[in-house]
C-alpha positions in Angstrom: -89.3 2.0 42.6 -87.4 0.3 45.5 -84.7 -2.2 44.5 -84.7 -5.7 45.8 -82.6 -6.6 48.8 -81.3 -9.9 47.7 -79.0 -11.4 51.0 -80.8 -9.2 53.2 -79.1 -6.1 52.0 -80.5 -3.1 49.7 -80.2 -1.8 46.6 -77.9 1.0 47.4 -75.8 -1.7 49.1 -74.7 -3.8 46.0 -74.7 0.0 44.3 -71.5 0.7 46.3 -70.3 -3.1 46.0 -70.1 -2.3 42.3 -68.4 0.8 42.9 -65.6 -0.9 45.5 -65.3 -4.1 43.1 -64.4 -1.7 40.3 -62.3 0.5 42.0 -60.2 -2.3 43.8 -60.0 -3.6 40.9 -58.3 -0.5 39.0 -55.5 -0.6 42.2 -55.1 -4.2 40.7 -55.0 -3.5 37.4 -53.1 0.1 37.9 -55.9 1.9 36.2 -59.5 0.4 34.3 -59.1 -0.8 30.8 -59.7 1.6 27.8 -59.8 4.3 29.8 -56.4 7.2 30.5 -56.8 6.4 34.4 -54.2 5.8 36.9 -54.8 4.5 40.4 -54.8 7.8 41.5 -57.8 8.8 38.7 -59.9 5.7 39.7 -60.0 6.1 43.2 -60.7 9.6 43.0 -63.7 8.5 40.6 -64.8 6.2 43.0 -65.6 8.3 45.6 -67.5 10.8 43.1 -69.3 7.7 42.0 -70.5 6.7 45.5 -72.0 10.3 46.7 -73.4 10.7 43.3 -74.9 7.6 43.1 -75.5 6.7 46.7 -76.1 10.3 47.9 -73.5 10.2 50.8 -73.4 13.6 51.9 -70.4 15.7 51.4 -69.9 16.2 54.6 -69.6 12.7 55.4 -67.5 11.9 52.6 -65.1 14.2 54.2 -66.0 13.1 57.8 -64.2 9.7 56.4 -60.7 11.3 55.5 -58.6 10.2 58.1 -57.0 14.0 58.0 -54.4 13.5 60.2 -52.5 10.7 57.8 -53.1 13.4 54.9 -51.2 16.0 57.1 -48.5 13.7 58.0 -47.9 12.7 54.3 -48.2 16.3 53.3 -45.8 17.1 55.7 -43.2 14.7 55.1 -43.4 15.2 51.5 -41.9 18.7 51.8 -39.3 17.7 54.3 -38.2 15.0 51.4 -39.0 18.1 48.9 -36.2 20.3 50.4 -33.6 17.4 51.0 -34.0 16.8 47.7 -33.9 20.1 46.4 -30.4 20.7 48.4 -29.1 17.6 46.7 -28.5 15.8 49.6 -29.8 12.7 48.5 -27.3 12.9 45.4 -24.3 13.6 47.8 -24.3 10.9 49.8 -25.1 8.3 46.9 -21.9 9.9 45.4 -20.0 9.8 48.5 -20.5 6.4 49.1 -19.8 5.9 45.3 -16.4 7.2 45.7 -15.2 4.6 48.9 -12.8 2.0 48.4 -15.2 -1.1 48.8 -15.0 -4.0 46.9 -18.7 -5.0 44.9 -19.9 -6.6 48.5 -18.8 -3.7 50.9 -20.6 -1.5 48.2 -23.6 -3.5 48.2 -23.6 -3.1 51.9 -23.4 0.4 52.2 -25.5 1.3 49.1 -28.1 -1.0 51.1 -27.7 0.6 54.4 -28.2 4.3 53.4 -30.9 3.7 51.1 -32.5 1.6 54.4 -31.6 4.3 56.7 -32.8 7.5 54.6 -36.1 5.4 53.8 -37.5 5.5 57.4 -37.3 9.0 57.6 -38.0 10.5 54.0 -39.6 8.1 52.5 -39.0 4.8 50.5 -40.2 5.9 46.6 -38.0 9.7 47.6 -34.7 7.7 48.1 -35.4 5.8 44.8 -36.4 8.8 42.8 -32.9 11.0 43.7 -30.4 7.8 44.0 -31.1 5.7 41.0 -29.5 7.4 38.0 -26.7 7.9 40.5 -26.0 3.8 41.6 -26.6 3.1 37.8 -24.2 5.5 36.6 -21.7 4.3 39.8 -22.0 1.1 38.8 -21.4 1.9 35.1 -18.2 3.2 35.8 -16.5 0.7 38.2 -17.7 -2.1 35.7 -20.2 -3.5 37.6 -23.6 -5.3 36.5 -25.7 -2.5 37.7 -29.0 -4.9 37.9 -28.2 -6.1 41.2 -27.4 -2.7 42.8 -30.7 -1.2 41.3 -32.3 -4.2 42.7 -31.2 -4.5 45.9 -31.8 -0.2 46.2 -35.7 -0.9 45.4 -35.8 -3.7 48.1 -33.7 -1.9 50.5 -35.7 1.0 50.7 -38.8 -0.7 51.0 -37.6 -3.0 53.7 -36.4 0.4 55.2 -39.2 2.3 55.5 -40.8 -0.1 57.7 -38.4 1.3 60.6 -40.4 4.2 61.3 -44.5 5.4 61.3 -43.2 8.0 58.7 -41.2 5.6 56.6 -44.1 5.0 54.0 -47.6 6.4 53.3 -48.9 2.9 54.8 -47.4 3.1 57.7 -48.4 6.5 58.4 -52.1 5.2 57.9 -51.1 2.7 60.5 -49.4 5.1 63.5 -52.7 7.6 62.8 -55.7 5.5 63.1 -54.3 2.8 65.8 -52.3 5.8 67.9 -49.2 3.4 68.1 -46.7 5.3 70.5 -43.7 6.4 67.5 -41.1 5.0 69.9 -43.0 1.3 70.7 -43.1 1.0 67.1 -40.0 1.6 66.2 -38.4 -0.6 68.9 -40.7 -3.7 67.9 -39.8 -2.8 64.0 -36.1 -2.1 64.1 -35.3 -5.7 64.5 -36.6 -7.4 61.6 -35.7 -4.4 58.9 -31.9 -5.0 60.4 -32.4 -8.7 59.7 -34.1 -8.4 56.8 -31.6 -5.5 55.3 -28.8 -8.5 56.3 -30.5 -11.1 54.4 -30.7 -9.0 50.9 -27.6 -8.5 51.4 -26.3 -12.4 51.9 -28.5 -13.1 48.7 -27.2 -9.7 46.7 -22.9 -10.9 47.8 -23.2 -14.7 47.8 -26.9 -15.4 45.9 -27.4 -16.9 42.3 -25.8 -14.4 40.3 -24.1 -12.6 42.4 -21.0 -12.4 40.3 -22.4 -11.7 37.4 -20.4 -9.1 35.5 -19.0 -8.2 39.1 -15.0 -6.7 38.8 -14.2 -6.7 41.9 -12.5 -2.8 42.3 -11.1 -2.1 45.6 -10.2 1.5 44.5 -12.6 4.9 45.4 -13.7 6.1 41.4 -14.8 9.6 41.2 -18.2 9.6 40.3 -19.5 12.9 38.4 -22.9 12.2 37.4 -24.3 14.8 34.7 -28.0 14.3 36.2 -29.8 17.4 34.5 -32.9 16.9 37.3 -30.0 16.9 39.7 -29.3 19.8 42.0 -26.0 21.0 43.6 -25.4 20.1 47.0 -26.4 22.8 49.1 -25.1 22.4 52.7 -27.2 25.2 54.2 -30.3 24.0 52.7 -29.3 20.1 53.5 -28.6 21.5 57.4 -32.1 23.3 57.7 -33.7 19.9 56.4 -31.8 17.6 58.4 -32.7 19.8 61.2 -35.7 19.9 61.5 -36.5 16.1 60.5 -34.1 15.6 63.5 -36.6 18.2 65.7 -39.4 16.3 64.6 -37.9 12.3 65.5 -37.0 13.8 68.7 -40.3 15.3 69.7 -42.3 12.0 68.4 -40.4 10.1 70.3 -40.3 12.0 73.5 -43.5 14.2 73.6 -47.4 13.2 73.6 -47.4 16.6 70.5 -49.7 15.2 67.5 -47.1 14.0 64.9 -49.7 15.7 62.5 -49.5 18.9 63.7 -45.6 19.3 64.3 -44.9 17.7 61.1 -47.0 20.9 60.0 -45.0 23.2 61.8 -41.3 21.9 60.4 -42.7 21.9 57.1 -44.0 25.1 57.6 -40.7 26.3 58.7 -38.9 24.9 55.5 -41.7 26.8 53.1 -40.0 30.0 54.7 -36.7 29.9 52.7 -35.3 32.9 50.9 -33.5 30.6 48.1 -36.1 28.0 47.5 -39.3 29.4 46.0 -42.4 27.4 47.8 -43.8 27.0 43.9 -40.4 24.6 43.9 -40.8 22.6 47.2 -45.0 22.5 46.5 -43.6 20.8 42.8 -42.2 17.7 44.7 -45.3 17.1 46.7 -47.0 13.9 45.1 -50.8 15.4 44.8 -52.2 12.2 43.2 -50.8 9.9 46.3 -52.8 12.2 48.4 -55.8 12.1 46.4 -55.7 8.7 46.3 -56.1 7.8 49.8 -58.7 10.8 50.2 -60.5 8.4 47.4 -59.8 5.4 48.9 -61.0 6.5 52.3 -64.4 7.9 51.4 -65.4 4.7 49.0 -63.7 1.9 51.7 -66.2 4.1 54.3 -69.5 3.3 52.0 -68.4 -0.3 51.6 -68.0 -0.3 55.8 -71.6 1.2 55.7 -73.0 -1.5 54.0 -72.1 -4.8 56.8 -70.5 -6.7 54.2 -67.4 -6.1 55.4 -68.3 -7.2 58.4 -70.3 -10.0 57.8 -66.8 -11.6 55.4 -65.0 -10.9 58.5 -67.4 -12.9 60.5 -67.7 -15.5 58.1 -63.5 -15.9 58.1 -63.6 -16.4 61.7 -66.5 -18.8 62.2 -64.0 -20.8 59.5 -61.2 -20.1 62.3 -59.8 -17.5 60.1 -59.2 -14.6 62.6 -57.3 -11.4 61.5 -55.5 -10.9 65.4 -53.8 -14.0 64.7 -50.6 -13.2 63.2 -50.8 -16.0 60.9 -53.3 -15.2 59.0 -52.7 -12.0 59.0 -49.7 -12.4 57.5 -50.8 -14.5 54.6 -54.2 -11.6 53.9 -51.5 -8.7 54.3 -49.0 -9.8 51.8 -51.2 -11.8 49.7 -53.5 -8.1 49.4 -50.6 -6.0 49.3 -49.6 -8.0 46.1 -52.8 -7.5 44.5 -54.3 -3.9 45.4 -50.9 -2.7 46.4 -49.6 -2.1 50.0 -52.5 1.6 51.1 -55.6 -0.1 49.6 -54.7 -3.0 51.3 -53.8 -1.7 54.8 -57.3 0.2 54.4 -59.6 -2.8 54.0 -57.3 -4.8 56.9 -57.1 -2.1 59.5 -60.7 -1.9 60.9 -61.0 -5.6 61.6 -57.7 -6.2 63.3 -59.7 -7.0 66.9 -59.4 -6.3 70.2 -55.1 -6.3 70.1 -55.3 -3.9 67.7 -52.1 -2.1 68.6 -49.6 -5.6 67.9 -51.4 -6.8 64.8 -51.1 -3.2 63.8 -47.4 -3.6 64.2 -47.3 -6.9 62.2 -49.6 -5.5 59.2 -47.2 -2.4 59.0 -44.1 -4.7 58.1 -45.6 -7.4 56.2 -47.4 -5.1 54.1 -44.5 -3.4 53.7 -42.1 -6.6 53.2 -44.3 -8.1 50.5 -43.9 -4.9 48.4 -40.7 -6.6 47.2 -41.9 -10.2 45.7 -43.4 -8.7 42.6 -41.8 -5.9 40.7 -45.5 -4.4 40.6 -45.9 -4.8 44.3 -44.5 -1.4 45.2 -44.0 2.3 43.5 -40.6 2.0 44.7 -39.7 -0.9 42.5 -41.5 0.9 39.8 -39.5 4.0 40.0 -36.4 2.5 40.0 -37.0 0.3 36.8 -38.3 3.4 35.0 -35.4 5.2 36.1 -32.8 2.3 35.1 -34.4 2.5 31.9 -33.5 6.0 30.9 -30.1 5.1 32.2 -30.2 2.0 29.3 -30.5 -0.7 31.4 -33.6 -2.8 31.5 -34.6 -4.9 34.5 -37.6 -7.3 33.4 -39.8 -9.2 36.3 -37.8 -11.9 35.9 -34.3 -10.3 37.0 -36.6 -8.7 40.2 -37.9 -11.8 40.9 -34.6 -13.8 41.4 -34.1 -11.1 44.5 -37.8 -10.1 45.2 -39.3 -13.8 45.7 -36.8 -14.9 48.0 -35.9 -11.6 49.9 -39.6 -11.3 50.4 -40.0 -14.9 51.8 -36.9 -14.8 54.2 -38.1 -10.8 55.4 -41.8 -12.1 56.1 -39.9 -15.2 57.6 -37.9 -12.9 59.8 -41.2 -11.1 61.1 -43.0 -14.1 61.8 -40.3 -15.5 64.1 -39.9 -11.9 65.6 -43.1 -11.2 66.7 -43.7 -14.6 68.1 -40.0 -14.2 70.2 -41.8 -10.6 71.4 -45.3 -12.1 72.3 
């Protein structure tokens, strides 16, 4: 029996409607209710669903995988793996820890190291390996730690939006438009500087900024007793610092795929005779790739059907176009906010019109900027309040929200004003 075609579309069309709508709706919801699903689980679902149900060919279905991205995030995952595992990220939080800053020139630096490491090794890395460590700092020196925790979750996020390697969205970005690694980074680096600088104005002068703050002007030893954390390891720190710095230096000055030689340095970090590859393969986040590989093959049915196209039509017949930077700014962090930052670059990115290449730019920092006005609006955040929790400190939405809201605002302020000044 043949379905009706109601709008001029089949059967099989409002089939995979169903299945996007229910999916995109688990991102929303971070999983479906009365099921044991994360966003990881429903996508993955999702993409069974439509070649089941549709009969999408397997081949297809992998046909839409945008493999290089996966390969770049693989990659990158083990460089992060073995800087972690040589407890680099530890040291230098320590380090810092043990300068003679007063609560604002700690803020700053805190702030500029988690921003720094995040466009290379990734924004949720930093916040996994230096959270216990600025809570415990904190702790110690008598400071509120809420702040600090904070202003690490939005630091890292506005980080990562330095680079194409920073975050998994921007790697999405950099592999389907072919931005050049250096372009990017030259039309990016401004407004993460700016928008580090404004969190920390609002973090040192803001509404609560002196909150439980003594202000200690001496360096404090700080001996954190993580049991996750490991000992610093300067050979294995060297060999990971080396080849991330190999890799920046041949995306920024050779035409090599940044796929493949991100293969190749990770490659030559799996052959280690201290770390076992079972150890560095244990930091690699499976479910984040399995998530876009869901994402991809269910957002390529819903393509399939026109509707995408057709709501993209319809938006610019209204004078709605997704190449102006306006409205792309408002769509990017109004999505990113409810699907989270990946889905939400996925459903953007093939409609971004003929200047592809700038509004590609512009979608990679705002959706990347408005992971910090909700405390749901990024992993990082996440991480960091889960984290701060097992430390004994609670930071509700409210207390992120005080920082998030108007960090986010200024930093999507900042881009608006910068890309206009460059166009």
């Amino acid at each position: 029996m043949n379905l009706p075609a109601p709008l001029g579309h089949t059967g099989q069309d409002w089939i995979v409607v169903a299945i996007f709508a229910t999916v995109y709706l688990g991102m929303f919801l971070g999983g479906l209710p009365r099921l044991r699903l994360d966003r990881s689980g429903v996508a993955l679902l999702g993409a069974i669903a439509v070649m089941a149900l549709t009969g999408l060919p397997l081949q297809d279905a992998a046909q839409a995988v945008d493999l290089p991205t996966i390969v770049l995030l693989f990659a990158f995952m083990v460089v992060s793996a073995q800087m972690r595992l040589g407890g680099f990220y530890t040291e230098v939080t320590r380090r810092v820890g043990g300068l003679a800053l007063s609560r604002r020139g700690l803020l700053a630096a805190l702030i500029a190291v988690a921003g720094g490491l995040s466009a290379v090794f990734s924004n949720d890395i930093i916040c996994l390996a230096m959270t216990p460590v600025v809570a415990r700092l904190c702790l110690q020196r008598g400071l509120n730690p809420v702040p600090f925790l904070i202003g690490l979750a939005c630091a890292a996020n506005i980080g990562s939006a330095a680079t194409l390697i920073g975050n998994p969205q921007n790697m999405l970005i950099g592999s389907v438009l072919q931005l050049p690694f250096g372009g990017y980074v030259r039309q990016a680096l401004g407004p993460v500087v700016l928008g580090l600088g404004f969190l920390w104005l609002w973090l040192a002068y803001g509404p609560g900024s002196r909150t439980g703050a003594s202000e200690l002007a001496r360096p404090v030893a700080v001996p954190v007793p993580l049991e996750d954390a490991p000992a610093f390891d300067r050979w294995q720190t060297a060999k990971g610092l080396s080849v991330a710095g190999v890799l920046l230096l041949v995306f920024l000055f050779t035409d090599w795929p940044r796929d493949v030689a991100a293969l190749v340095g990770a490659g030559v970090l799996l052959l280690s005779r201290r770390l076992h590859s079972s150890q560095v393969m244990g930091f690699v986040d499976w479910q984040l790739l399995l998530l876009f590989m869901g994402l991809f093959v269910v957002n390529h049915a819903f393509e399939q059907t026109g509707l995408a196209t057709e709501a993209v039509a319809w938006l610019a017949a209204q004078g709605v176009h997704l190449s102006d930077p306006g409205a792309l700014l408002v769509l990017g962090a109004a999505l990113s906010n409810l699907v989270s930052n990946v889905p939400a670059v996925m459903l953007l990115l093939p409609h971004l019109g003929a200047n592809a290449s700038e509004a590609g730019v512009m979608l990679a920092l705002v959706s990347t900027f408005a992971g910090n006005l909700l405390l749901v609006g990024s992993i990082a955040n996440l991480i960091v309040v889960d984290l701060a929790a097992k430390q004994g400190i609670a930071i509700d939405w409210k207390q992120h929200a005080l920082t998030g809201i108007p960090v986010t605002l200024g930093s999507l302020a900042v881009v608006w004003g910068w890309m206009r000044w460059l166009g």
